[in-house]
N, C-alpha and C positions, 0 to 999 in steps of 0.2 A: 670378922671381916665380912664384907656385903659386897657383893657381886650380880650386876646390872647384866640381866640377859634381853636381848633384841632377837626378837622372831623376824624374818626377812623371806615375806611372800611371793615365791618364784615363778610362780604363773603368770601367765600372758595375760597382758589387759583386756579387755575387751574391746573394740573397736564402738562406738557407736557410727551408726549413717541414717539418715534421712531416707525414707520410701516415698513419702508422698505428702500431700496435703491431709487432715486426719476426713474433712469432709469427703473429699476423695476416694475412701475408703469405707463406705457405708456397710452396715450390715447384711449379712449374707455374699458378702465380697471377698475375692482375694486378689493379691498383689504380686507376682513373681517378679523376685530381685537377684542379682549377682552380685555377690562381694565374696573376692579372694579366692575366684573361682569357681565358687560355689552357688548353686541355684538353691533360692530358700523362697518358701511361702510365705505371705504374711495373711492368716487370717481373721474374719470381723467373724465373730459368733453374732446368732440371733440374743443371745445377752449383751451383745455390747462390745466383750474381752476381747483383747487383738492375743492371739497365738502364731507362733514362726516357726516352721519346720523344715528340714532338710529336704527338697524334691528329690527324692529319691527314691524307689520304693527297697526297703531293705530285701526281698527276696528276689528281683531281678535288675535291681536298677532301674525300671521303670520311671518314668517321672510323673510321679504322684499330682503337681500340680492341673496336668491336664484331666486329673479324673474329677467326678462329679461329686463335689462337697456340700453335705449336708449339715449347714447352719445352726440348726437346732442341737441335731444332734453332737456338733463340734466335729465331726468325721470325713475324711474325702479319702473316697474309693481309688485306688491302683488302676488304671485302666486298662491295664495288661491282663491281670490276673484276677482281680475283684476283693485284692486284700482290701480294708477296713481300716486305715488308723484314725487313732485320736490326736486330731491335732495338738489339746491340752498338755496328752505327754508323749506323744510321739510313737505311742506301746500301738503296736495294732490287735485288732480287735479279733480279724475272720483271719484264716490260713487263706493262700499256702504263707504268706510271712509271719514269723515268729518271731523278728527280734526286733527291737525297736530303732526308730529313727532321730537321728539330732535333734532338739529342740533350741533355739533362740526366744530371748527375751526381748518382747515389742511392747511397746507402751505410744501414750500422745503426752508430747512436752510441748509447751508453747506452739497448738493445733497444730503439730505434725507428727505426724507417727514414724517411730525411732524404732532401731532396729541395734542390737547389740551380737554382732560378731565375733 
């Protein structure tokens, strides 16, 4: 006897949205967006890569967006504090935070830069 199993993937889809035009968002740039509440970066490294992370600073809430991000290095500073993260994965680099922040997936689809939710 043969017995047909179906795996049934219970997680939430992602959302995709639109941030912008991709020329719009040149290198050494970022994008703050809301979806679902939430305030997210979108950023352009000096390589090119678009990175998306949660505004948030995970040690005070701070919102990370307003601090001074460094392109090259992929990094924006906490403005509160002087934490570090890496936008690539969200991990920060310098205390006082230790624990990391959400990251979203951005890409450019038919020259607009997408943002997955």
């Amino acid at each position: 006897m043969t017995t047909d199993t179906t795996t049934i993937d219970w997680s939430p889809v992602a959302e995709t949205i639109t941030v912008c035009r991709a020329d719009e968002l040149p290198q050494g740039e970022m994008r703050l967006v809301e979806a679902d509440g939430r305030k997210i970066g979108v950023f352009r490294c000096e390589d090119g890569e678009l990175y998306a992370i949660e505004d948030r600073c995970s040690h005070d809430d701070g919102p990370l967006a307003e601090g001074e991000f460094d392109p090259g290095a992929c990094t924006v500073e906490c403005p509160r504090h002087g934490s570090l993260f890496d936008v690539r994965s969200g991990r920060p680099r310098t205390l006082p935070a230790f624990q990391p922040v959400d990251t979203f997936a951005a890409r450019v689809e038919d020259g607009e830069v997408k943002l997955e939710v």
